[in-house]
C-alpha positions in Angstrom: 0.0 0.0 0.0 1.2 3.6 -1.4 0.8 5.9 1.7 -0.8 8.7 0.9 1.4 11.8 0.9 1.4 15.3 -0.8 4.0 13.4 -2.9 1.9 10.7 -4.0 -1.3 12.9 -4.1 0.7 15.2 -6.8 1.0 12.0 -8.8 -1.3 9.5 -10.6 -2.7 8.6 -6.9 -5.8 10.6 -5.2 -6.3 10.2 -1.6 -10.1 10.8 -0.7 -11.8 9.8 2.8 -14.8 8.6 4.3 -16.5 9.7 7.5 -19.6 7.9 8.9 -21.3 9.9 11.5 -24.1 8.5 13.8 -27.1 11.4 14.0 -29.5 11.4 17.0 -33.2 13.4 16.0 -35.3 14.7 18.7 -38.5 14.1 17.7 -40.5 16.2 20.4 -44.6 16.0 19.1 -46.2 14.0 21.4 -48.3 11.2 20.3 -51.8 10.4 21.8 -52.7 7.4 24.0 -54.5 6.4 21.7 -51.4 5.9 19.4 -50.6 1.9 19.2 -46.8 1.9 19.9 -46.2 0.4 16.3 -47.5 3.5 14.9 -45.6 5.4 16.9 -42.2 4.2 15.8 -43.2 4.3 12.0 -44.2 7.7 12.4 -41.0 8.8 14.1 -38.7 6.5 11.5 -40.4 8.4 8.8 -40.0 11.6 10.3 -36.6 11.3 11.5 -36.2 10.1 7.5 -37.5 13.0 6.2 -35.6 15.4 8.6 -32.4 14.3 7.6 -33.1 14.0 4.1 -34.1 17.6 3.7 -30.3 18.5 5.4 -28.5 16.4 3.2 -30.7 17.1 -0.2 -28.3 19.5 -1.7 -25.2 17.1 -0.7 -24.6 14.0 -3.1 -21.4 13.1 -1.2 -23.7 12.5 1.6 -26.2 9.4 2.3 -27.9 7.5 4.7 -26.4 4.2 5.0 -28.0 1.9 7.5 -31.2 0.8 9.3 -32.5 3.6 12.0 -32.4 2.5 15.4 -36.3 4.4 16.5 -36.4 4.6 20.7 -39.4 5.4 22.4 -39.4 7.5 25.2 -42.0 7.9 27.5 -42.6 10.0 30.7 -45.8 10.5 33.2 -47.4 13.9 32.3 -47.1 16.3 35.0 -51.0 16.7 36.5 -52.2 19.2 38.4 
């Protein structure tokens, strides 16, 4: 393996790189009780989709590459 230098990138060679970077989206509408949990992560996987979609549109060099990991998280509602 030719390491990749500024003499070898000056010649026939060219030294590009690939980053993967792991994205967290908040999605903060709440979702009814009514809401079977199923639904609940499709929605959010779509959404989560679309969100990151629309940041990378205008970037070809960038795509999503995987399976999403959707989490549900819930917490008791404050009552008065």
């Amino acid at each position: 393996m030719v390491p990749c230098t500024l003499e070898t990138a000056m010649s026939d060679l060219k030294c590009t790189a690939r980053v993967t970077v792991t994205l967290e989206v908040n999605l903060t509408q709440p979702w009814s009780e009514e809401v079977p949990l199923k639904e609940i992560f499709r929605q959010a996987q779509r959404s989560a989709k679309d969100a990151v979609e629309f940041l990378i549109k205008n970037s070809p060099e960038m795509v999503i590459l995987g399976k999403m990991n959707v989490r549900a998280v819930m917490v008791p509602e404050a009552r008065p």
